[in-house]
C-alpha positions in Angstrom: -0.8 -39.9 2.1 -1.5 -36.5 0.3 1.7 -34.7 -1.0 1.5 -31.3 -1.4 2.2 -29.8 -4.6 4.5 -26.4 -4.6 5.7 -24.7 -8.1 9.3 -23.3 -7.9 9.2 -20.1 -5.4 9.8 -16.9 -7.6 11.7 -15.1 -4.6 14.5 -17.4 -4.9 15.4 -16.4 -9.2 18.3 -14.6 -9.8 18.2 -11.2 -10.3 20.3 -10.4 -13.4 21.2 -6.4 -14.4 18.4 -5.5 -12.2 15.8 -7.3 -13.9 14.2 -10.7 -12.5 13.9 -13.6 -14.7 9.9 -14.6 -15.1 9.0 -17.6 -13.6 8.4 -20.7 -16.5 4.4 -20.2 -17.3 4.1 -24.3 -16.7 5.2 -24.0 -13.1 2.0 -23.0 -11.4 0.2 -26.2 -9.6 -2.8 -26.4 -11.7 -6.1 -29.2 -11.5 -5.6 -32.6 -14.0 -8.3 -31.1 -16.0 -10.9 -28.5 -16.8 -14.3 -28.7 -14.8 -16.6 -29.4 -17.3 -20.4 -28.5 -16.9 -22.3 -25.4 -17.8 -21.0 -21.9 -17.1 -23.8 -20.1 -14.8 -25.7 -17.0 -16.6 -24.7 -13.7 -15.9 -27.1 -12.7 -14.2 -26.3 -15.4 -11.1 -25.5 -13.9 -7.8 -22.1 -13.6 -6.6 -20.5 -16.6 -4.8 -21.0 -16.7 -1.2 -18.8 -17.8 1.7 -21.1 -20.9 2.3 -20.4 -22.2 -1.0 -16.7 -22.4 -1.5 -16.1 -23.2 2.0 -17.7 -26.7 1.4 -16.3 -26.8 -2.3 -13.8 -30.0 -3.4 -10.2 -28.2 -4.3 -7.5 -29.4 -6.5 -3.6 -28.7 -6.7 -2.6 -28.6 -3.4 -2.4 -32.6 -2.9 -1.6 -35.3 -5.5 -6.0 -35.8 -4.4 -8.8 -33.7 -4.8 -9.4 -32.7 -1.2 -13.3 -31.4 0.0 -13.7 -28.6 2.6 -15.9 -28.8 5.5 -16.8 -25.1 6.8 -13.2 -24.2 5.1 -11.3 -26.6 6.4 -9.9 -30.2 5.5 -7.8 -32.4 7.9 -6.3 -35.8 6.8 -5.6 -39.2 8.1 -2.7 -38.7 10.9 1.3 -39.5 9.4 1.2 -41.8 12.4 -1.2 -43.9 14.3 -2.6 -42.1 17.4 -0.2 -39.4 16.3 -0.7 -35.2 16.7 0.1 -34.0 13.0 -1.7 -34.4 10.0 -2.0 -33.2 6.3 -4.6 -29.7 7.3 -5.6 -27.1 4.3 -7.7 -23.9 6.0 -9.6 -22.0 3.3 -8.5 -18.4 4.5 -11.8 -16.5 5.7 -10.4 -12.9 6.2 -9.6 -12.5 2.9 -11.5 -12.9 -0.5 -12.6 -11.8 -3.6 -15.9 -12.0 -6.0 -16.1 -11.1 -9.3 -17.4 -11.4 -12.6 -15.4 -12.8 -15.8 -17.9 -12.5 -18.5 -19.8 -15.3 -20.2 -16.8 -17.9 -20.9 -16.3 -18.1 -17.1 -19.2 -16.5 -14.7 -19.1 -15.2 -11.4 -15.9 -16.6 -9.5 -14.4 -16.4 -6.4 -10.4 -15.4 -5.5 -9.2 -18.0 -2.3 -6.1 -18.3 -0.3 -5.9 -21.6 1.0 -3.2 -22.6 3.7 -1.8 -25.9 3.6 0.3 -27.3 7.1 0.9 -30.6 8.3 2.6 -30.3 11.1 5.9 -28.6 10.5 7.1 -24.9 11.0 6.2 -24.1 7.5 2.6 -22.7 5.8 2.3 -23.3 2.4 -0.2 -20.5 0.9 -2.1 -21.1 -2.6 -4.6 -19.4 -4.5 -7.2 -20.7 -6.2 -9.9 -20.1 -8.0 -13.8 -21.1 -7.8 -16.2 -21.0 -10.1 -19.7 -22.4 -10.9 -20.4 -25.3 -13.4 -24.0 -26.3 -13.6 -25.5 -24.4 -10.4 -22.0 -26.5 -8.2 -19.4 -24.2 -6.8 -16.4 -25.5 -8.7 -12.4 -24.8 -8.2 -11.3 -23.8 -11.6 -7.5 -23.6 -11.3 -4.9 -23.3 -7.8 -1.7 -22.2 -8.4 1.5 -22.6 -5.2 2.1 -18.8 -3.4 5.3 -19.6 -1.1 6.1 -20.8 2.6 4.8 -18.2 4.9 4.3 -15.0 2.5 2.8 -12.0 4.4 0.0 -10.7 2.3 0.0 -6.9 2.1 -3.5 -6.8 -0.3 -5.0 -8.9 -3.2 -6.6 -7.5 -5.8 -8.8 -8.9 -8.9 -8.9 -6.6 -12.2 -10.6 -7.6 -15.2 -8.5 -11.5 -15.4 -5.7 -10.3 -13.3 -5.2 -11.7 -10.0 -2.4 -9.2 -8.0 -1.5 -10.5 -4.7 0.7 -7.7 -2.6 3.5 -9.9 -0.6 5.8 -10.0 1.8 8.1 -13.1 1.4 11.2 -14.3 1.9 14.3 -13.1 -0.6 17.3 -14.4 -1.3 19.0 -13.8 1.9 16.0 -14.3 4.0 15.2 -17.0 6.1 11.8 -18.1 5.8 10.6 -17.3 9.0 11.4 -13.9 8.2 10.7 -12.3 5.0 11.3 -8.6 4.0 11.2 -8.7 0.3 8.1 -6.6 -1.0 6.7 -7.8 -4.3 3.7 -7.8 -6.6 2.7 -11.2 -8.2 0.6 -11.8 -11.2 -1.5 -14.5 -12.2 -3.6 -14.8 -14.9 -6.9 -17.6 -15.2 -6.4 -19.6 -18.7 -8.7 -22.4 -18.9 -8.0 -24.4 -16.2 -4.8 -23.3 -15.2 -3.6 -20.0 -13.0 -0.7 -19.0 -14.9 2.3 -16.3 -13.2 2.0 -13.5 -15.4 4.7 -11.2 -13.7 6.7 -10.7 -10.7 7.5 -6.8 -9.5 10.0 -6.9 -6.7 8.7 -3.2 -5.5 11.8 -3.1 -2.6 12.4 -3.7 0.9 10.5 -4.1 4.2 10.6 -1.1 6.2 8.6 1.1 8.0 8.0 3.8 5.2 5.6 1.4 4.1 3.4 2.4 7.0 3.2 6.1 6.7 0.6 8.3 4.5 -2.6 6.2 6.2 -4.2 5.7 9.9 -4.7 2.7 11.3 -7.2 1.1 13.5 -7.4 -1.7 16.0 -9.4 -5.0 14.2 -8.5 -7.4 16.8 -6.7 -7.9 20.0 -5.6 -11.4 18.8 -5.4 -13.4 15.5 -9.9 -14.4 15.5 -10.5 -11.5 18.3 -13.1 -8.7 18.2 -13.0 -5.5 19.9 -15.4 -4.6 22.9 -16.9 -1.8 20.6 -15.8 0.4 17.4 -16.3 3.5 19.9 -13.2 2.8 21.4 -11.1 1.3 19.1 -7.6 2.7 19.2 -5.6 3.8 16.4 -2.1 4.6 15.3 -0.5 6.6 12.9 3.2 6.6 11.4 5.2 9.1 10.6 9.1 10.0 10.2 10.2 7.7 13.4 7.2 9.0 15.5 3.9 7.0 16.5 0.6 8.9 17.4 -3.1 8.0 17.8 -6.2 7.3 20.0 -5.5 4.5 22.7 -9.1 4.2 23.4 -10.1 7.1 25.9 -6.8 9.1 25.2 -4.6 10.5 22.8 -1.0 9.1 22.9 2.4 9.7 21.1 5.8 8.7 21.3 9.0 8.0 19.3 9.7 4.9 17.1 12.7 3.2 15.6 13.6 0.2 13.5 16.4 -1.5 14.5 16.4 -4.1 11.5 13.4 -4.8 8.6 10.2 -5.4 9.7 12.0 -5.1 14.0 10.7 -2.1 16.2 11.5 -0.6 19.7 8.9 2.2 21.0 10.0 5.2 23.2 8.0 5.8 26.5 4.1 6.9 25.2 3.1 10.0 26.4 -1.1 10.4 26.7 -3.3 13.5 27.6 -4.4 14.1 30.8 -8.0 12.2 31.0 -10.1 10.2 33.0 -11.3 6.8 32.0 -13.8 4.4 33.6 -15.9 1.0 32.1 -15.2 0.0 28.7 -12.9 3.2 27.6 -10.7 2.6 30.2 -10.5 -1.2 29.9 -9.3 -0.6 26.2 -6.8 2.1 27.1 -5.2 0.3 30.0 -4.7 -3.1 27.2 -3.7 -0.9 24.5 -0.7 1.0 26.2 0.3 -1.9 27.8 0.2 -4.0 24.9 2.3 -1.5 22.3 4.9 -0.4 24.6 6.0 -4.2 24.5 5.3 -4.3 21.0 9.0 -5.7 19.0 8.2 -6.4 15.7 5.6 -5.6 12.8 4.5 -7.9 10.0 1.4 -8.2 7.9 -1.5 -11.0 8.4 -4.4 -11.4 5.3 -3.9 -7.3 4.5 -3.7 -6.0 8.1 -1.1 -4.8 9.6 0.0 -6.8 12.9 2.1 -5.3 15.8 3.2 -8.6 17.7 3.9 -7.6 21.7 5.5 -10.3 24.0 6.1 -9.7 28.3 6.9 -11.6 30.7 3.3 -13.4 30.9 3.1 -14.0 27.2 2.7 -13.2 23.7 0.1 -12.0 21.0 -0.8 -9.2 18.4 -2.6 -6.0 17.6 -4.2 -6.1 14.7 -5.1 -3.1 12.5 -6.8 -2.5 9.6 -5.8 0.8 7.3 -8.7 3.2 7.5 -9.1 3.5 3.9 -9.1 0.0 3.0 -13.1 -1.9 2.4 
């Protein structure tokens, strides 16, 4: 039965005079050994979706373990039985780039890793091509259920922004806000740095607009003409609910919880598709309690009497 294999979680190192001890270098999960083959010229197209969604991975199990259309599932723990070892290579968000003639065109994953517990165990890896195969160079252990904020990939510096739990946080629930580090060195992602930036709060909202991705996690909207927006901005909320414009008051009763005054909206009448993404909008974010952040966007989760879900934005001046 796979194992998975998780590095010692940076969020939980002392902080000492206001400084945080680095994580060891030798802690990241890493492949047995360096793909061998021929590094791809430089001139080779980017990597592509279709080819490290079907590429074998290494680090997350004690075994190599091969996607099919970005996702691996395991023999069941028991006979006949529900839960089973699952990695999901994350779709929504990615990078390409280029690292010069030692290493080619790669590819920046998350993978998710769950087998049947509460917890998500997030890596990231990366993929590269050895004699015209897609190939996963190094995967190095993220956390249990980090939010990610953004990822970036400058020059051989992987950033990943993060929400995740600190010392006093259960994991469910994280509100520490940090930048991680990792560098690619041969066949290993190695933890440059770790910069605690500070605490979850809605601050970190303000200064951009954002608009509706996704009514649920794998949604689409009806039409980008009437997507809604929302804007934050010193304990007020204000935007475009889809045929209107709306505003109200905001307040945050503890990291990363919310409570929404009454929305006020113009005077306007709506029919067909404008009015079918006003009326779920308004009723959606005035039952909206807490905020977190899902693969860069920004998620408003709602719950009534007749269920549960999320709004999902995207910051307007994000790609």
């Amino acid at each position: 039965m796979p194992r998975p294999l998780r590095s010692v979680n940076s969020s939980l190192l002392p902080v000492v005079v206001g400084f945080l001890i680095l994580p060891l270098l030798a802690c990241s999960a890493v492949p047995p050994s360096e793909p061998a083959g021929k590094v791809e010229a430089l001139a080779a197209p980017a990597m592509k979706w279709e080819e490290i969604s079907e590429a074998t991975y290494r680090g997350v199990y004690d075994n190599a373990i091969t996607l099919h259309e970005g996702l691996y599932e395991g023999e069941p723990f028991e006979p006949d039985g529900a839960s089973r070892p699952t990695v999901t290579l994350v779709k929504e968000l990615w990078l390409h780039g280029d690292l010069g003639e030692e290493v080619g065109k790669i590819a920046v994953v998350l993978l998710s890793e769950n087998s049947g517990g509460s917890g998500s165990f997030l890596f990231v890896a990366v993929v590269g091509r050895r004699d015209g195969q897609s190939v996963n160079l190094a995967t190095a252990f993220i956390s249990d259920r980090p939010q990610i904020r953004g990822m970036s990939l400058k020059q051989n510096v992987i950033t990943l922004d993060l929400v995740q739990a600190g010392p006093d946080d259960a994991a469910c629930c994280p509100t520490q806000l940090v930048k991680r580090r990792w560098v690619l060195d041969g066949n290993k992602l190695i933890e440059r740095d770790v910069e605690i930036t500070g605490t979850l709060h809605l601050a970190f909202l303000e200064a951009r607009r954002w608009q509706l991705e996704a009514w649920e996690m794998g949604g689409k909207l009806l039409s980008p003409e009437y997507a809604p927006t929302i804007t934050f901005a010193n304990g007020h909320v204000s935007g475009f609910d889809g045929c209107h414009r709306y505003s109200g008051l905001i307040t945050e009763q503890a990291a990363g919880e919310i409570h929404l005054s009454p929305l006020t909206t113009t005077k306007k009448a709506c029919a067909g598709e404008a009015g079918e993404a006003q009326t779920r909008f308004l009723h959606r974010l005035a039952r909206v309690q807490r905020y977190r952040f899902w693969m860069g966007n920004l998620a408003l989760l709602w719950h009534d009497e007749g269920g549960s879900g999320f709004l999902l934005f995207k910051a307007e001046d994000s790609d």
